[in-house]
N, C-alpha and C positions, 0 to 999 in steps of 0.2 A: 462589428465582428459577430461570428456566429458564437456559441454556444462553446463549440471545440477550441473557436480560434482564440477565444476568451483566455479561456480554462490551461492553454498551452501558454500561451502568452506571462499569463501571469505565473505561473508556477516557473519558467524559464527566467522570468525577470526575478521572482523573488530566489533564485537559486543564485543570481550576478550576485543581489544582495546580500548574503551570506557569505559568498566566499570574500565581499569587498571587507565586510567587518570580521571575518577572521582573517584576512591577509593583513590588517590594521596592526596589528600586534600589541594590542593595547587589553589583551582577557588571559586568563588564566582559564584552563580546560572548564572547569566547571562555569566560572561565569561566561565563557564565551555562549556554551550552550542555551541559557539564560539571555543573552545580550540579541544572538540571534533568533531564537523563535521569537522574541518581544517586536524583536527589528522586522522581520517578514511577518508578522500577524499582522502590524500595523498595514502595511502594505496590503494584503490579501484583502481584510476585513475594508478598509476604507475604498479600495478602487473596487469590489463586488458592488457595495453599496451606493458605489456613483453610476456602474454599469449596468446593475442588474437589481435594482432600488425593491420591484415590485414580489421577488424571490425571498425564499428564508435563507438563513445561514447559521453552519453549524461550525466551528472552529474548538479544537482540543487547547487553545490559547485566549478562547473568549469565555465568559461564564454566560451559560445559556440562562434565557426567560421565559423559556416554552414557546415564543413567538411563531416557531420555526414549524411546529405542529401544526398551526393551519394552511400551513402552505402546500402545493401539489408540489412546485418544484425549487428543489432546497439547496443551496449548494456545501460542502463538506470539505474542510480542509485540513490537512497537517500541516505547518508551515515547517514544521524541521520533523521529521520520520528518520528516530535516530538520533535524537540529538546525542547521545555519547560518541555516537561513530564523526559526528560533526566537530566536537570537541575537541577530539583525539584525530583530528586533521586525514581521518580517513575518508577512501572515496562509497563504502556503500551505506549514505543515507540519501535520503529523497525529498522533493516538494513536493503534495500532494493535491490537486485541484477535483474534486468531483462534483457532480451535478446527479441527485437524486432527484427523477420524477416520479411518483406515485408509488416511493420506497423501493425503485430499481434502480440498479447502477447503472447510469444511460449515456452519458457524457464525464470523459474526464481525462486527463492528461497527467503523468507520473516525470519530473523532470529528476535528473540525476547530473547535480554540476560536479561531482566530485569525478566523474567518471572523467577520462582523458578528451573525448571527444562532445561533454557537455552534454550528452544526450537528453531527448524531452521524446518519451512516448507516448503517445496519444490515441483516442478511440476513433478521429477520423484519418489517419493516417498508416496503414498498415505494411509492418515489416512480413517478410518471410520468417519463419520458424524453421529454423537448421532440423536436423531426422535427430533424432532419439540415438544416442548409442548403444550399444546392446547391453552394459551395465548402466542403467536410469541410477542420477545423480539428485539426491531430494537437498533442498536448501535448508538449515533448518540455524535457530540463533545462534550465534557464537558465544553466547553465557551463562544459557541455559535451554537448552533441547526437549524439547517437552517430550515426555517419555512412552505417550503414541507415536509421536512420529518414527523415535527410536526402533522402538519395535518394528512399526512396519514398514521401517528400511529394512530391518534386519528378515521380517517376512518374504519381503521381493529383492530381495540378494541387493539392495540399492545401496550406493556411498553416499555417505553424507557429507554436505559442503555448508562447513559455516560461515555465517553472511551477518551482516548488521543488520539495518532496518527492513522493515515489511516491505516495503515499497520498492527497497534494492532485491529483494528474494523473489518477490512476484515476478518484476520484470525480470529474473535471470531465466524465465523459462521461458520469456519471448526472445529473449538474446540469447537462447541456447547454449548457458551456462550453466540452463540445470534442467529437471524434468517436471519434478514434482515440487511443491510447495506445501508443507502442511502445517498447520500449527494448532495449537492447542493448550498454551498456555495464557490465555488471557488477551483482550484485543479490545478497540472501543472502536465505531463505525468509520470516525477519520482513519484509524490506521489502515483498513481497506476499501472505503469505497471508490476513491478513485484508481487502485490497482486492480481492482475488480470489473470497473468498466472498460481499461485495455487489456484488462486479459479474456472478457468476453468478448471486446470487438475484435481480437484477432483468432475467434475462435478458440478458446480456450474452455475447460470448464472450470468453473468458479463456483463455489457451493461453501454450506456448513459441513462439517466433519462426520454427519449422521445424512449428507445429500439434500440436506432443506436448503432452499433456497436464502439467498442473502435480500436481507429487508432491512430498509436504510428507512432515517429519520422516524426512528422508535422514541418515545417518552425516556426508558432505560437507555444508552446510547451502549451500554457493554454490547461487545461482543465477543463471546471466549474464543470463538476458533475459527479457523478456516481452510478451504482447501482450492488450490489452484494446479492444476497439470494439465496435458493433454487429455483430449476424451479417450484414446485410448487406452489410458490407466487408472482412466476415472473408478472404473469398476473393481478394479484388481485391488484399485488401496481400501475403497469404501468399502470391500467385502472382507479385506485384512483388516482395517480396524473394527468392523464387526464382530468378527472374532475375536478380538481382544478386550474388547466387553462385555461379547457371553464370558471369555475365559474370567472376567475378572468379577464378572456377577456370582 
């Protein structure tokens, strides 16, 4: 398999896997979420390393050894993105499969089994992007909205739509669910490298919250923030939240 067909493969299979051990009915909210990342890490981590033996690997479910630092290209996973939204038998959490070459998000596949029709987005596979409505819809958490974003929804007249995992909020602005994605409360490199590599391969932009570029397989693996929308509101948010940290300087 290639690289993509990998990468979809496996995040569509470990997404069967989750809903088979929450359809079991054998967890309680909290342990299900526990039962299932354990149950698809497994999964992820052992079939990369039969497939892709000679690559690093980063998993938010494995304890890193540094190993993954000398590698060009590294692969990055979440195996549950969400897991409350997975607990709580809701549809927006994510499997996340990425493939970082030389700390760019280059390949990688976002599956979403909660969704009705199972969907797996992928960077060699490209959807159409529905037009923008003329009120832009930014995604932001459902439990805590981090208080940039707030603001500049409220800067660019946007509504805001709360959403569960990263990985459901990215892809709603290639399923034209929504426009903008912004975050900025806290994030680690699984949570978006691989919604970061279908959102640039559908043409998207995808950046830090100040327009730095996204740089995968760091020593530190935090990442606080993120930004995903169209390029043509790339500029309008990044020059709104400029403004709100001169105003706050």
């Amino acid at each position: 398999m290639t690289d993509a067909d990998l990468a979809a493969h496996l995040a569509e299979t470990a997404g069967r896997l989750l809903l088979e051990v929450r359809a079991s009915g054998l967890f309680s909210a909290k342990a299900l979420g526990k039962a299932g990342d354990q149950t698809a890490n497994q999964f992820l981590v052992h079939a990369l390393r039969e497939q892709r033996p000679d690559d690093g690997l980063l998993s938010e479910e494995m304890a890193c050894d540094g190993a993954r630092l000398t590698h060009s290209r590294v692969w990055i996973v979440d195996p549950v993105d969400g897991t409350r939204e997975y607990g709580e038998e809701r549809a927006d959490w994510a499997v996340h499969v990425g493939l970082a070459i030389d700390g760019v998000p280059t390949i990688g596949a976002v599956a979403l089994p909660g969704h009705e029709d199972g969907i797996v987005l992928r960077t060699d596979q490209h959807r159409e992007i529905p037009p923008a409505p003329d009120k832009l819809r930014m995604v932001v958490s459902r439990t805590r909205p981090a208080p940039q974003a707030v603001a500049v929804a409220e800067a660019l007249g946007a509504e805001l739509v709360p959403m569960g995992s990263a990985g459901a909020k990215a892809m709603a602005v290639i399923l034209g669910q929504a426009d903008i994605y912004l975050h900025a409360g806290g994030q680690y490199e699984w949570d978006s490298c691989a919604p970061a590599a279908v959102a640039l391969a559908h043409g998207l932009h995808a950046s830090r919250i100040d327009g730095a570029p996204l740089t995968y397989n760091q020593q530190d693996t935090y990442m606080p923030d993120l930004l995903i929308c169209r390029h043509e509101h790339a500029d309008s948010v990044l020059g709104a939240l400029a403004e709100i940290a001169a105003q706050a300087a």
